[in-house]
N, C-alpha and C positions, 0 to 999 in steps of 0.2 A: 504494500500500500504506500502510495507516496507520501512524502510529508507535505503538510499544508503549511503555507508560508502563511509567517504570525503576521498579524494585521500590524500596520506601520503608524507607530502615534505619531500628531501632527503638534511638535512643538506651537504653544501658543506665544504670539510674538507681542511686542510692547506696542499698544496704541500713538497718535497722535496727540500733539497738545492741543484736543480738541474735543468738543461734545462733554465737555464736565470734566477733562484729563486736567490735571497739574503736576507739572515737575517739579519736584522736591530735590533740595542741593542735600545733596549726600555725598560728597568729596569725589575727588577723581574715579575711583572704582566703579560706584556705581551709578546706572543709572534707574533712580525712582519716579513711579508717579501714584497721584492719588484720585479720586475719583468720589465723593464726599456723599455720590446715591448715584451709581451706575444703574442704567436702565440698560435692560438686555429689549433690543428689537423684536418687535412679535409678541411681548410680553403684556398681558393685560395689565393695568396701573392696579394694586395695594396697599397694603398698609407697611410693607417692611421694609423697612431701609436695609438699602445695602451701600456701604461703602467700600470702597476696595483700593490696596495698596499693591501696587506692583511692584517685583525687582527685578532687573537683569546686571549683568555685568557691562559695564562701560567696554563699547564699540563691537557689543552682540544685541540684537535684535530677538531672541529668545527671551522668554524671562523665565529667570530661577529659581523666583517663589512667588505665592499671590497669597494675598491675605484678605479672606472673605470677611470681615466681621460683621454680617448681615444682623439685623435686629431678630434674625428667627433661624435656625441655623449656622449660626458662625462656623468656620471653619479655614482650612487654608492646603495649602498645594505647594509640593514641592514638585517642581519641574512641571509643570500644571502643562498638561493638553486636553484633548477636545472630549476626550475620555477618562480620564485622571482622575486617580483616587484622592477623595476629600478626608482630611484630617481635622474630627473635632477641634475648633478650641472650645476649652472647659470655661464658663462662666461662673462662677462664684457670687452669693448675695451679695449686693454691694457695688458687683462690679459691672462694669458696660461690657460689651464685643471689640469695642473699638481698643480699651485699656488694656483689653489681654492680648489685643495682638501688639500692642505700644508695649507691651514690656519686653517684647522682642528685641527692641530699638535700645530702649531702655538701661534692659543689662543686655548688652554687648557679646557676652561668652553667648550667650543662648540664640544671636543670631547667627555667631559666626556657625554655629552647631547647624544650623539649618542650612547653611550655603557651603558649608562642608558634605551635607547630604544631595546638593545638588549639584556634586563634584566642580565647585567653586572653592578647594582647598585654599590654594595659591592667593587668591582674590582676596578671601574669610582671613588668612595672615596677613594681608597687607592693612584692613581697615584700622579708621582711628576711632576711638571709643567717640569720641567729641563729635564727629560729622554723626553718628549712627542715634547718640543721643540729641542731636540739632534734628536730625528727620523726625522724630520723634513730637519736638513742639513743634515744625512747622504742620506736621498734620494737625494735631489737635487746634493749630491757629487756625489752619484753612478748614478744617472741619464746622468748628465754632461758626465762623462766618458765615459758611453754608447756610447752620442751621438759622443764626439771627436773620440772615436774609429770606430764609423761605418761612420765617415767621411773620417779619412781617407785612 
């Protein structure tokens, strides 16, 4: 019986800064963006926010990891494609979707730990704690803004 050839996953690549996209200064390495309620095309309108944080490696069109922290489902992707297995993030009383995927940023070891999984070893050794901790408030800046503006 011949082998069947494994279906080919289709890296998901980094958007335009456009349609809700913002790029985040995240030092030479990488390149960020954020999205404060992505809407997926085709999608009836709800009640769930989704924001989403993208990463790739500076001067790759791939991205490395995504971070869903949706109001209903949180989760996140490493090496995210069109198929891609989704990895809870865990929310805790207390805490939003958005703060547990910021503490990624936040403490530093625990992202390099994810862009190590997204065989981004080389990349995860170079960063500086300071630019990954600066992504970090510039989301929840441009988040914030989001939402004062679509209040009122």
């Amino acid at each position: 019986m011949p082998e069947q050839p494994q279906p080919q996953r289709v890296q998901q690549s980094m958007p335009e800064e456009e349609n809700g996209w913002h790029r985040i200064d995240a030092g030479p390495h990488l390149l960020i963006m954020f999205n404060p309620n992505r809407q997926l095309l085709g999608r009836q309108p709800d009640e769930i926010e989704r924001p989403s944080i993208l990463v790739a490696v500076a001067g790759k069109r791939e991205q490395a990891l995504r971070f869903d922290p949706f109001s209903l489902g949180s989760h996140y992707h490493i090496r995210p494609s069109q198929r891609g297995r989704q990895i809870p993030l865990w929310v805790e009383e207390g805490q939003t979707p958005l703060d547990v995927a910021l503490a990624f940023f936040d403490k530093p070891l625990r992202f390099r730990g994810l862009l190590a999984q997204a065989d981004e070893d080389d990349v995860a050794a170079q960063l500086d704690d300071a630019d990954l901790v600066g992504v970090a408030r510039q989301i929840r800046d441009r988040y914030a803004s989001a939402r004062h503006i679509t209040a009122a």
